[in-house]
C-alpha positions in Angstrom: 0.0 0.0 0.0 2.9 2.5 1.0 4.7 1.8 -2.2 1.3 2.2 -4.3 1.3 5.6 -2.7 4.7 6.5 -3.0 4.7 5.5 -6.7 1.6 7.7 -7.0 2.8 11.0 -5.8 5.9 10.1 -7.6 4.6 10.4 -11.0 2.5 13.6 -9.9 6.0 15.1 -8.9 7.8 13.6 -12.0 4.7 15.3 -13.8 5.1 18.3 -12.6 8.7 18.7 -13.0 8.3 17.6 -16.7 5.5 20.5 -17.1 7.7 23.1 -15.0 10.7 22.4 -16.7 8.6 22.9 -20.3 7.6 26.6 -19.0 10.7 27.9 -17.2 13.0 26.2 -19.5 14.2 29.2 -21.4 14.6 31.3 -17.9 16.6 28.8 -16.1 18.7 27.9 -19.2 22.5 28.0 -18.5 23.8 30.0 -21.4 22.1 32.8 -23.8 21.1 31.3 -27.7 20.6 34.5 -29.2 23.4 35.1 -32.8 25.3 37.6 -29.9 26.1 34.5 -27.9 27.8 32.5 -30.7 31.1 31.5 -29.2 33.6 31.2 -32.4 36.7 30.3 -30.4 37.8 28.9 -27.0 41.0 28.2 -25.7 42.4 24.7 -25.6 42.8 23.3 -22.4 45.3 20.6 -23.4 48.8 22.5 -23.0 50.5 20.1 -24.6 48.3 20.4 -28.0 49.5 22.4 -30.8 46.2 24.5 -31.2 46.3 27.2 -28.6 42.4 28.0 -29.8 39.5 25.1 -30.7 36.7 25.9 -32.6 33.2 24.8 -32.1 31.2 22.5 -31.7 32.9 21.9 -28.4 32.8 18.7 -26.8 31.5 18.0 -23.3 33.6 20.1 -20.5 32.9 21.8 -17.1 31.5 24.8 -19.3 29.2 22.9 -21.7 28.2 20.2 -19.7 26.3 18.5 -22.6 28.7 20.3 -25.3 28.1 22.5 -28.0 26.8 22.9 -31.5 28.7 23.8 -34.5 27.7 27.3 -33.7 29.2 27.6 -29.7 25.8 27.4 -28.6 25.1 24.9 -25.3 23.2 22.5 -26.0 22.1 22.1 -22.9 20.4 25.7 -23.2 19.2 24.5 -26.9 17.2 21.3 -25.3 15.9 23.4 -21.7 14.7 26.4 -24.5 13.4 23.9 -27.3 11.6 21.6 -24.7 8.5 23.9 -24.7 7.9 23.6 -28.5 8.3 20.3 -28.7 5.9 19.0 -25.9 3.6 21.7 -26.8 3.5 20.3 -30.4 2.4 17.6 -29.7 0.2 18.6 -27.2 -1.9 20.9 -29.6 -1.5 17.9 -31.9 -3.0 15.7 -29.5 -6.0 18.2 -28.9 -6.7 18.3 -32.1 -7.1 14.8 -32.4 -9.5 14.9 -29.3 -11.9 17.7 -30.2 -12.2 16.1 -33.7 -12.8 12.7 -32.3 -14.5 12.7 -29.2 -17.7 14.5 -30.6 -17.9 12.4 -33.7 -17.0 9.6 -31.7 -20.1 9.9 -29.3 -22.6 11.2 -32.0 -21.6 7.9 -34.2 -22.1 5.9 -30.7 -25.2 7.0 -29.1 -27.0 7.4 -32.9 -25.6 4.9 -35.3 -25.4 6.7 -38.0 -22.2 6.9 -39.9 -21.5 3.9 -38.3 -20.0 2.0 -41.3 -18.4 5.3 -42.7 -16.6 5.8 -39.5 -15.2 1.7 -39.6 -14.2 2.4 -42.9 -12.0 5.1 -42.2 -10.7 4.0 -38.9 -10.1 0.8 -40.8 -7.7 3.0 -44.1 -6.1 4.9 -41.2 -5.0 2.0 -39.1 -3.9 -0.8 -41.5 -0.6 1.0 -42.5 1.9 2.5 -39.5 1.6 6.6 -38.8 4.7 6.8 -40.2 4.4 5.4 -43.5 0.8 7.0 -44.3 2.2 10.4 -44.0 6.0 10.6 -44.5 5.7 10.3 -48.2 3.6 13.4 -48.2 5.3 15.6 -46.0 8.9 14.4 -47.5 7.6 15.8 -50.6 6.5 18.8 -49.3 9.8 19.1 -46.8 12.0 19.2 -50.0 9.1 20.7 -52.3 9.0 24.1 -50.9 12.8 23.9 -49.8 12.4 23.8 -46.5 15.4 21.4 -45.9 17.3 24.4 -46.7 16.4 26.3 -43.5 13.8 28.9 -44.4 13.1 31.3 -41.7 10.5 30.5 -39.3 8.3 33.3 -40.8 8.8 32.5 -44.1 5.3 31.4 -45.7 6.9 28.0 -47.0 7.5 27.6 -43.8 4.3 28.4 -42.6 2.6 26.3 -45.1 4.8 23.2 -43.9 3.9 23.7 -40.7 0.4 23.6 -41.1 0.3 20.8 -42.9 1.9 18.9 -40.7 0.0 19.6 -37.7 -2.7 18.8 -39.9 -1.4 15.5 -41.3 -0.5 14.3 -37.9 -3.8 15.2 -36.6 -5.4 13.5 -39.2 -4.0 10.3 -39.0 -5.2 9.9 -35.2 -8.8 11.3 -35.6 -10.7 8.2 -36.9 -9.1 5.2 -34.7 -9.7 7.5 -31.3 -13.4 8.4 -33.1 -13.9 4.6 -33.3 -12.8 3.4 -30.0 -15.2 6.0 -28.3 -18.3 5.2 -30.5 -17.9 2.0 -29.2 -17.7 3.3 -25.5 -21.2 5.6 -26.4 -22.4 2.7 -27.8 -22.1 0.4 -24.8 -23.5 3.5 -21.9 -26.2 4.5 -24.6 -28.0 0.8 -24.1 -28.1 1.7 -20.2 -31.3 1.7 -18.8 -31.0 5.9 -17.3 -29.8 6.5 -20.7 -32.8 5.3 -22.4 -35.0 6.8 -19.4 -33.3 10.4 -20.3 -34.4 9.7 -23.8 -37.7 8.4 -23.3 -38.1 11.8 -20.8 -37.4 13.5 -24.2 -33.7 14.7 -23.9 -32.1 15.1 -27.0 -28.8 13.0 -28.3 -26.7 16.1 -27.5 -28.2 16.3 -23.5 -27.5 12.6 -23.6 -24.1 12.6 -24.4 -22.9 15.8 -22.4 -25.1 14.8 -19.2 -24.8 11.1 -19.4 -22.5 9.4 -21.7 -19.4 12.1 -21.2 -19.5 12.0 -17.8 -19.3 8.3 -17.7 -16.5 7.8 -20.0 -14.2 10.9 -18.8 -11.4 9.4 -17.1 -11.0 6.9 -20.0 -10.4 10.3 -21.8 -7.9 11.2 -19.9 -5.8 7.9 -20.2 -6.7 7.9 -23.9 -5.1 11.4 -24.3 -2.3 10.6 -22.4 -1.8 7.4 -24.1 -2.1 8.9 -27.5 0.1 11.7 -26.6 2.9 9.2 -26.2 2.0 8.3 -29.5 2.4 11.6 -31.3 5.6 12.4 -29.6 6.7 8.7 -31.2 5.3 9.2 -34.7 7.1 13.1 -34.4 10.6 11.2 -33.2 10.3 8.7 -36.1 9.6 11.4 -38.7 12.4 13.5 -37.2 14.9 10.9 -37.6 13.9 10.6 -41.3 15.2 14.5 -41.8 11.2 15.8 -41.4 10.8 17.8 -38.3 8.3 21.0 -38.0 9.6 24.7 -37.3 12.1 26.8 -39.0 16.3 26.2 -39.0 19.5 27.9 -39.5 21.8 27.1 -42.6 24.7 25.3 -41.9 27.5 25.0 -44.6 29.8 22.0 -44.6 32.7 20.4 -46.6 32.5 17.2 -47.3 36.0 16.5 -49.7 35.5 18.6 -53.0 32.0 18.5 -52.4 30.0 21.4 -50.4 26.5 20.9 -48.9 24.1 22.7 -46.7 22.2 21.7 -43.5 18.9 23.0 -42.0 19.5 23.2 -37.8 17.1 24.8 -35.7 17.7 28.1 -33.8 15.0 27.9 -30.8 16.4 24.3 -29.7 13.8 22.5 -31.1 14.2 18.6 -29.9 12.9 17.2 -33.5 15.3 19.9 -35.4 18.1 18.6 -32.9 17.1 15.0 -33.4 17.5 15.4 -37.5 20.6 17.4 -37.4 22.2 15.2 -34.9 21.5 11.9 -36.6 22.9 13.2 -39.6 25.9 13.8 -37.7 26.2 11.4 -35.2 29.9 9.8 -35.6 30.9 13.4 -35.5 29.6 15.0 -32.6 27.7 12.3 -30.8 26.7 14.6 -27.8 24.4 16.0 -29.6 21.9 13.1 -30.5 23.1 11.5 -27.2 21.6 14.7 -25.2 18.4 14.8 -27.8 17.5 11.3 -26.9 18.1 11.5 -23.2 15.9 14.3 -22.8 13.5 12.9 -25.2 13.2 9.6 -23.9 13.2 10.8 -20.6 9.9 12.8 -21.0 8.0 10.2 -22.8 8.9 7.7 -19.9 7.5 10.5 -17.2 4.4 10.5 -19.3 4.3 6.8 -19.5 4.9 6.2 -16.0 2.6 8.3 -15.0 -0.7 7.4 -16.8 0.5 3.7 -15.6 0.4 5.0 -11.9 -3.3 7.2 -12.6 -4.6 3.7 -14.2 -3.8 1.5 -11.5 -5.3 4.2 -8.8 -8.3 4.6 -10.9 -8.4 0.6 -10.5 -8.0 0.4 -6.8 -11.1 3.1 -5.9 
């Protein structure tokens, strides 16, 4: 019983730290990530080396604990500044899902109608993974309006990406989440208050806000939470694949004879990190090391915790 409790409250504090962290992140960063805070140079601290100066990206010391970018900046203060856009992401995602589904969800449920509609395209959304229904599209689009290249943020290309994204990502989880709570309106819609309410002449919208809501709302809550794992996945996966949303800074490199350019982003964007770092992971390793820590770490607070609110909504 004491360790039921303690893991409890420990996923409520884990919680909150995770959500803190998201909101005072950029305050309680260690090091500024505006272009006046580009460190060019730093003196070597081997004495017996032959460069007096070393040039960035900097390697993991007592002044970048996690390292640095190929532009001096901490990237420590990237991941505490991007964490906020990347959570929040896909947490708008994830509401977006919701407020599509749930309604159409419980109309299809407590009517019937659309029901076979509604199978049908929960049935096209789910027999192929997330990640291959949309990455063909947005790769397209990714290289399409040049975005690879590290447009502004404001730049309507840009924009238009971004949109369509949030759109696509949205999308993709409407109709499985629609399905799964028609069958949940279904099932409280055949209970015998229900049917009283509707025989007392309430109408299918009463119904479902003063009846069939209220009796389904924690399974809301572990649904969101469940499916917001889910997002943050299907955004990793694409990220590692070179699609992530938000704007990025042109980086130059010399490969040989051969020149090329490279989108990273400037706010510290997790999914920007993730697709620059993978690219260039033999040569500076901290940097999709410290993504995936961070990263991992988060979705494993989120997991733990709708595991601990399951098994407490079990026990009452």
């Amino acid at each position: 019983m004491r360790k039921r409790k303690f893991l409890y409250m420990l996923s409520w504090a884990l919680m909150a730290l995770l959500i803190i962290l998201a909101i005072l992140g950029p305050y309680i960063k260690p090091h500024s990530i505006e272009p006046s805070a580009k460190v060019f140079w730093m003196d070597n601290p081997n004495p017996e080396s032959i460069h007096k100066k070393l040039a960035p990206p900097f390697k993991p010391d007592n002044h970048y604990i996690l390292g640095s970018d190929p532009r001096g900046y901490d990237v420590l203060s990237l991941l505490l500044n991007g964490m906020r856009y990347t959570l929040g992401i896909a947490l708008l995602i994830t509401i977006g899902r919701f407020l599509l589904a749930i309604p159409l969800g419980m109309y299809v449920g407590a009517t019937g109608r659309f029901k076979s509609l509604l199978s049908s395209l929960q049935w096209v959304t789910s027999a192929v993974p997330p990640l291959v229904f949309v990455y063909p599209g947005l790769l397209a689009l990714f290289y399409g309006l040049e975005v690879a290249y590290g447009i502004p943020t404001d730049h309507p290309n840009q924009i238009i990406f971004n949109a369509i994204f949030v759109i696509a990502v949205v999308f993709i989880g409407v109709f499985p989440i629609a399905q799964q709570f028609a069958d949940r309106s279904r099932f409280w819609n055949e209970k015998l208050f229900v049917t009283a309410s509707s025989l007392l002449g309430a109408s299918i919208i009463r119904r479902i806000i003063r009846h069939i809501f209220p009796s389904v709302r924690s399974e809301v809550l572990f649904a969101f939470l469940a499916d917001y794992v889910q997002v943050l996945f299907l955004m990793g996966q694409l990220a590692v694949l070179g699609i992530f949303i938000g704007g990025g800074e042109v980086m130059v490199f010399q490969d040989g004879f051969a020149t090329y350019s490279m989108a990273i982003t400037k706010s510290g964007e997790w999914l920007g990190l993730l697709a620059y770092g993978i690219q260039r992971y033999r040569i500076y390793p901290w940097i999709i090391v410290s993504v995936l820590v961070f990263f991992v770490a988060s979705v494993a607070i989120v997991q733990f915790f709708l595991h601990q609110q399951k098994k407490e909504f079990v026990q009452r």
